[in-house]
N, C-alpha and C positions, 0 to 999 in steps of 0.2 A: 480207632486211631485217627490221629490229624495226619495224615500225609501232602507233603507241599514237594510239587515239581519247578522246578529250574527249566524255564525250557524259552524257546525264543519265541518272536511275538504269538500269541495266541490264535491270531482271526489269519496267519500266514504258516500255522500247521491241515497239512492234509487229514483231514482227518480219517477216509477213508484205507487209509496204509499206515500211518504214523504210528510208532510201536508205543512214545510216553500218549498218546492219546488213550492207545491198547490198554495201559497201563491202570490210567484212571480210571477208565469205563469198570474194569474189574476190582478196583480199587471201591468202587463208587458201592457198586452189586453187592460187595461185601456189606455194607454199610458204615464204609470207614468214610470220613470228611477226605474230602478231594479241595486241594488248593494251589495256587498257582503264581511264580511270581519270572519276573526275567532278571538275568544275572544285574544290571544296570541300577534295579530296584532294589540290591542289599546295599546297605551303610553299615558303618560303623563308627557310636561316639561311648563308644567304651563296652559295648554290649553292640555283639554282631546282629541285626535286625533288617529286615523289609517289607517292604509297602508291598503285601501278599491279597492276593485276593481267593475267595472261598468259592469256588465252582459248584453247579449243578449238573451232572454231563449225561447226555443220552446218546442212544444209537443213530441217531438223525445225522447225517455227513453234513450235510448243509447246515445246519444250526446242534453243533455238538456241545454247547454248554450256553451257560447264563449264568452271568455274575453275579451272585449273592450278595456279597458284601466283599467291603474292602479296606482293609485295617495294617496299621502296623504292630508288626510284632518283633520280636528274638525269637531266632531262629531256633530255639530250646522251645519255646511254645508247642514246635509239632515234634509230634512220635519218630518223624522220619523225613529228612528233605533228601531226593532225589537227585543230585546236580546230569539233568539232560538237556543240557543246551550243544547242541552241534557246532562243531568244527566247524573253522580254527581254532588252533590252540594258540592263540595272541598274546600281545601282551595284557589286553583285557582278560583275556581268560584264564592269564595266569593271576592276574592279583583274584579273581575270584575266587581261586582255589585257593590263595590265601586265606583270602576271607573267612573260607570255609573253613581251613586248619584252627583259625583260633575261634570260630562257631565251636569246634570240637573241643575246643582246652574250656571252653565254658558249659561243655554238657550238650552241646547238640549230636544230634545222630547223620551224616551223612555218608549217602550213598552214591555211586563207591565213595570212599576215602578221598580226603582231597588232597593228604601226599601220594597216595596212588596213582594220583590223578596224572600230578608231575612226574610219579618216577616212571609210569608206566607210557613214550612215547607210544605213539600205533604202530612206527613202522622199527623203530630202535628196539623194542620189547624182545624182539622174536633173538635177540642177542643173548638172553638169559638161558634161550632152549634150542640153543644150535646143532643139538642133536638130530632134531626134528624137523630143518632146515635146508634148504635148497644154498651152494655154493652163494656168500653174499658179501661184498665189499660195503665196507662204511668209509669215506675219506672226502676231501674238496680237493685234492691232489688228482688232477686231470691226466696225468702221467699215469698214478696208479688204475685209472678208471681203465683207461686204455690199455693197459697191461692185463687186466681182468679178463676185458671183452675180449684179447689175442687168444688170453687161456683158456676162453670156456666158449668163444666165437658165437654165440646167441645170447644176448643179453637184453636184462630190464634195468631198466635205468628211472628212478623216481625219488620228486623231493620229500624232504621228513615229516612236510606239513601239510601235505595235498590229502583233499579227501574225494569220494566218488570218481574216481578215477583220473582229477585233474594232473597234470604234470608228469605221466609217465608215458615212456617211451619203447620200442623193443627197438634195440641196434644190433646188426649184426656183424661181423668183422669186417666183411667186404662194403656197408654201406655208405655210399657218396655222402653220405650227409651226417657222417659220425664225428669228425671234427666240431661241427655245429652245434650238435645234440650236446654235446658232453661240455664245449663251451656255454652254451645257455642255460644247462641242467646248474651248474657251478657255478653260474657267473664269474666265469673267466678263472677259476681256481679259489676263489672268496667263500662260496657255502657248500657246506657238506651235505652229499646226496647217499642214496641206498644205489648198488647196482648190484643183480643177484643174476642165476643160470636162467634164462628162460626154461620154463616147466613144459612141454607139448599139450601137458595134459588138462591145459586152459580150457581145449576145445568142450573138454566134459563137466566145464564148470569152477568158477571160483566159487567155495564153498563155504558157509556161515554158519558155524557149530557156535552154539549156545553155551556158555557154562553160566548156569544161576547158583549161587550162593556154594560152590564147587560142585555142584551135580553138572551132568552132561545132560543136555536136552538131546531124546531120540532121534529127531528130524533136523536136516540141515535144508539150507535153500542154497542150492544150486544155482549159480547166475549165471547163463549163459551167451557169449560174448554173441553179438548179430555180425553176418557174414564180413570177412575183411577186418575184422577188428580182434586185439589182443586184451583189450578190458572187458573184464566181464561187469563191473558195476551197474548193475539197475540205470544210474545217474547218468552214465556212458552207453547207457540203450542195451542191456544186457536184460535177458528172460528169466526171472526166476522160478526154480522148480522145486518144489519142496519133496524130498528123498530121504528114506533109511539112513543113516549113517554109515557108513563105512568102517568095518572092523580096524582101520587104520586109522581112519577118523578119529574112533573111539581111544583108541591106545593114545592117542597124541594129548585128547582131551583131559583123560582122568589124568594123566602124568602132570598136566598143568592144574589140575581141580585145585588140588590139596594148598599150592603156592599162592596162586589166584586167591583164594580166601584169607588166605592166611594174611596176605598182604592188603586185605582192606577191597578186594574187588568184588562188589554181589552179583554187577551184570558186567558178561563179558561176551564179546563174539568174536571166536577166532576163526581167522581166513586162512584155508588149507584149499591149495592147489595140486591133484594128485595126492602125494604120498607126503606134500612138505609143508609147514608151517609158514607163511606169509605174511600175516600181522594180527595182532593182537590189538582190538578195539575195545576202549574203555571207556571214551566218551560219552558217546550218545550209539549203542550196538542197535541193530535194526532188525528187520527181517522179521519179527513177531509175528504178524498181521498174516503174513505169505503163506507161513509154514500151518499157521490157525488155519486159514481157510481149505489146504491143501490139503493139509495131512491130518487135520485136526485134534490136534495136539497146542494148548494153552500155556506157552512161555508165561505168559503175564502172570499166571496163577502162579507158576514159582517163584516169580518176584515178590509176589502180596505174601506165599506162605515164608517166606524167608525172614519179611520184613515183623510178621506175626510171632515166626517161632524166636526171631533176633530181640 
């Protein structure tokens, strides 16, 4: 197969953690064409296409590939394009998901879905499965925000578009500085922020369950928050630990498989804190590389057979 990744600059991915690097490498192994382009580099003048380039990739960190060639194409050309390019989700990155949409009305295959892409925010998703969910306000109504945190007196407070842990906050009801918080989180009552229960059970990890192509991956990687700190993000200085899943885990997981798929999502990694659902990542989901080494367990191979058996 031709498969082509969507990912951001090339020579500015880590290669020794990077899960689309993971991807390729296994990609590669297979003996399927590994290619590579960034979201900037599709067009479209009637026929969605981009200036793709055809990778060589090894296990080497410091030198993980070598450019082949470099051609343009339509994006019907390959078997599969990937869209993993990291957050934000901007305005750029939504016309690319455009883009993507009518690649699909002319026959391309991508992964996930590029209306999934829109419908599925990371932090608004988990609205769909409130079941599964920790007490959570949606509003830009600073009233209401503060109404929350009276009734549930330990709060997270976080914007819809922060990733790695930028932009959130714990406030608690008594805190000096929760007027401020809730003013700057909002700007001034203008944008709509997430504010949910604080969970305690941060201390054991913000958790990274897998779903490829609606299966559950065994291992999750446990992120754990460094002393004084309520984010557990890797990005935020958080430990990952790759671990069993959790019989609760698990229940949360499958219950979402079936939807997940159905809706156009191959890779997915949901954040469960404790016993609740937290966010649902569609973008660019991570953590591959951790749980490989840790538990030895190969995400990447259920993306390739996904992409095989798809």
């Amino acid at each position: 197969m031709r498969i082509a990744f969507i990912v951001d600059p090339l020579h500015k991915l880590k290669a020794y953690k990077d899960s689309s690097v993971f991807m390729m490498r296994e990609a590669a192994k297979r003996g399927h064409e590994v290619w590579a382009f960034e979201a900037r580099e599709m067009f479209s003048a009637g026929v969605v296409s981009a200036n793709a380039h055809r990778l060589s990739v090894s296990d080497d960190n410091d030198a993980w590939y070598r450019e082949e060639s470099s051609t343009t194409q339509p994006l019907t050309f390959f078997d599969a394009v990937l869209m993993r390019k990291d957050p934000p989700f901007n305005q750029e990155y939504l016309y690319s998901t455009l883009l993507l949409s009518l690649a699909e009305q002319q026959g391309a295959r991508i992964v996930n879905r590029a209306g999934a892409l829109r419908d599925y925010n990371e932090k608004l998703a988990i609205l769909k499965f409130a079941q599964f969910t920790s007490p959570t306000m949606v509003t830009s109504n600073m009233a209401r925000v503060h109404a929350f945190i009276d009734e549930h007196q330990d709060v997270i407070v976080k914007k819809l578009d922060g990733m790695g842990g930028t932009s959130i906050f714990r406030v608690r009801a008594d805190d000096p500085n929760r007027n401020a918080i809730v003013e700057v989180q909002t700007i001034d009552g203008t944008e709509t922020i997430m504010a949910q229960r604080y969970i305690p059970d941060i201390v054991k990890g913000d958790k990274r369950v897998l779903v490829i192509d609606g299966k559950v991956v065994p291992f999750c990687l446990a992120r754990i928050p460094k002393a004084g700190e309520t984010r557990g993000n890797l990005a935020a200085g958080g430990r990952g630990v790759a671990q069993p899943i959790s019989a609760r885990d698990r229940e949360i997981a499958e219950a979402l498989g079936p939807q997940l798929k159905a809706d156009g999502l191959t890779i997915v990694g949901l954040d469960i804190i404790g016993d609740c659902l937290t966010e649902v990542n569609v973008t660019s989901p991570t953590c591959f590389v951790e749980i490989f080494e840790q538990a030895g367990f190969n995400a990447a191979g259920l993306v390739i057979d996904a992409l095989q058996k798809q």
